[in-house]
C-alpha positions in Angstrom: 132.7 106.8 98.5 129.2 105.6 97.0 127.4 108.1 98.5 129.2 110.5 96.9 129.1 109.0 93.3 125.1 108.5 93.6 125.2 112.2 94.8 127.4 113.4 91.8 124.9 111.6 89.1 121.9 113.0 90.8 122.8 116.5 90.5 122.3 119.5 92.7 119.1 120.6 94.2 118.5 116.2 94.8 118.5 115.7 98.4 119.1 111.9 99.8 118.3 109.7 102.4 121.3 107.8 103.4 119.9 104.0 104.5 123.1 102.6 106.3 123.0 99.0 106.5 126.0 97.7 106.8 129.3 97.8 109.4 131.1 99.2 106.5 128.4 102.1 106.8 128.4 102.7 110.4 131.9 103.0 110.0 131.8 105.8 107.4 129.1 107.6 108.7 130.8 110.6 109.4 132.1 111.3 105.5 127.7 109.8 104.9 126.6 112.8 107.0 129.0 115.2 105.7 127.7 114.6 102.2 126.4 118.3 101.0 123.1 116.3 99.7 122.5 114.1 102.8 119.4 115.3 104.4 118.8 112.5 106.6 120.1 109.4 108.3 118.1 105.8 108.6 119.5 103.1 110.5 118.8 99.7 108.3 119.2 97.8 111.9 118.0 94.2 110.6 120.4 94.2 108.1 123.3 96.1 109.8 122.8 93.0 112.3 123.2 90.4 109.8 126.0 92.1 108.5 127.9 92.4 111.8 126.9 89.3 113.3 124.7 90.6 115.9 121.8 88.8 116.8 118.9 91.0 118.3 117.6 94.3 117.5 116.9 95.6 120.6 120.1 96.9 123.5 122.7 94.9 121.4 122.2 97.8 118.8 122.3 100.9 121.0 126.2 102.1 120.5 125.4 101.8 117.0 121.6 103.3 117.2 123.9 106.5 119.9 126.0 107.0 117.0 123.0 108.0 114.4 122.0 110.2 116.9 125.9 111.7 117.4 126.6 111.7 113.7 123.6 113.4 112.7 123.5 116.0 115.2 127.2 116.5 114.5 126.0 116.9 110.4 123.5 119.3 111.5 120.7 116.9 110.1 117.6 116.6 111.6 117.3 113.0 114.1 118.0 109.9 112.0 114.9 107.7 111.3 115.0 104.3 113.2 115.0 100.9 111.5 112.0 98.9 110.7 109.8 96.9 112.9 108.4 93.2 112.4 105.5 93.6 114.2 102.0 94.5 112.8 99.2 93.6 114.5 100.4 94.2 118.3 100.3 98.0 118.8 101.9 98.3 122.3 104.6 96.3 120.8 104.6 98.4 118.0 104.1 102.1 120.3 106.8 101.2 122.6 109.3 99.8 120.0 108.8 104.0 118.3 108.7 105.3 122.3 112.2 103.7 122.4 113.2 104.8 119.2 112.3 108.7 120.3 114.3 108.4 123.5 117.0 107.7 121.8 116.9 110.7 120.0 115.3 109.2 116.6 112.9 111.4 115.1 110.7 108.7 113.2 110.5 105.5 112.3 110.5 103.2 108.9 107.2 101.3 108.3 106.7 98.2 106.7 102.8 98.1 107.2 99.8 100.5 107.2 99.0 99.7 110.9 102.4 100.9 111.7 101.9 104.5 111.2 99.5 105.2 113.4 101.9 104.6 116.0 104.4 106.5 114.5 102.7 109.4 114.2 101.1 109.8 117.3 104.6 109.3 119.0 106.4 111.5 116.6 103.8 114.2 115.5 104.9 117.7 116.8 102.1 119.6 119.0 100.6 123.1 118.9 102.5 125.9 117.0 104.9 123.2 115.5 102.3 122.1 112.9 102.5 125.0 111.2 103.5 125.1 107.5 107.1 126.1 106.8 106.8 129.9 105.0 110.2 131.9 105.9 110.8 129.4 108.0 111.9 126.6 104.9 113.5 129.1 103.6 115.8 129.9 106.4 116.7 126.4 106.9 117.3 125.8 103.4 119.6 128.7 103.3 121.4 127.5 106.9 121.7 123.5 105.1 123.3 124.8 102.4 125.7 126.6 104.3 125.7 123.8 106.6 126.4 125.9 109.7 127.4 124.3 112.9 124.8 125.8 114.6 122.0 124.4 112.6 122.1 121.7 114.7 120.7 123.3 117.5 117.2 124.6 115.5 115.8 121.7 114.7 111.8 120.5 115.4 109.6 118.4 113.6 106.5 118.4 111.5 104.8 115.4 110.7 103.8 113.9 107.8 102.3 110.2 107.7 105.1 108.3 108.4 107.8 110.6 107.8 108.9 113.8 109.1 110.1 117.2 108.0 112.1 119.9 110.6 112.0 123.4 110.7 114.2 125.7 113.0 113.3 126.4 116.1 114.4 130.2 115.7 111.4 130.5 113.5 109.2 130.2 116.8 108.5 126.6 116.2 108.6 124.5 119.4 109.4 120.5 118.6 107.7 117.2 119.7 
């Protein structure tokens, strides 16, 4: 699998960002987010849709957009990262395409602009206590990754970080977005 030949020349203690594109991808997701050096999952949606015939990105793509969600949770990863958006200069467009994203259990968003993140992080960004730095708490969840424990899954919450976002566990007294 390619994931796990970029993984072997990178070397421990390299963490990746597995961008799946492709039907092929979707379809080996599982083995993706099993990957001991995954750390997160982003659905490439425009291209997956070229790839698989699929014209639209918006409801035509929600089986596949449910199984990021699945997968990852399953992994014990933190909420995939929705695909792109075209849209730059219309920010309800732009607010309610991320608003979607999040009820579909994404945790953030790719951006192709600066006036995207904005959006992104005023959707995604955690509130109160969650905003704290990490401390013990990285540490813990470093140590529960590497294990890759099947309750991991349930700990996770957010910080947020323009445009991109890191999770803590929620044992560490860290409430999520």
């Amino acid at each position: 699998m390619q994931i796990t030949e970029v993984a072997n020349r990178c070397g421990e203690g390299i963490e990746l960002i597995a961008l799946i594109e492709s039907v092929a991808g979707v379809v080996r997701m599982r083995d993706i987010a099993q990957c001991r050096q995954v750390m997160r999952l982003v659905f490439g949606s425009f291209d997956f849709g070229v790839d698989a015939g699929i014209d639209g990105t918006g409801r035509e793509l929600d089986y596949v957009r449910s199984q990021f969600v699945i997968e990852s949770r399953h992994a014990g990863l933190p909420p995939p990262i929705g695909g792109v958006m075209l849209s730059t200069s219309d920010a309800e467009l732009i607010a309610a395409d991320v608003l979607d994203g999040r009820r579909f259990g994404f945790g953030s968003k790719l951006c192709t602009h600066p006036k995207q993140v904005d959006a992104v992080n005023a959707i995604c960004a955690p509130t109160g206590r969650s905003a704290i730095g990490p401390g013990a708490c990285w540490r813990r969840w470093r140590r529960i990754r590497a294990a890759r424990s099947p309750l991991t899954a349930s700990w996770w919450t957010s910080r947020s970080s323009i445009g991109q976002r890191e999770f803590w566990p929620r044992e560490c007294g860290l409430k999520g977005a």
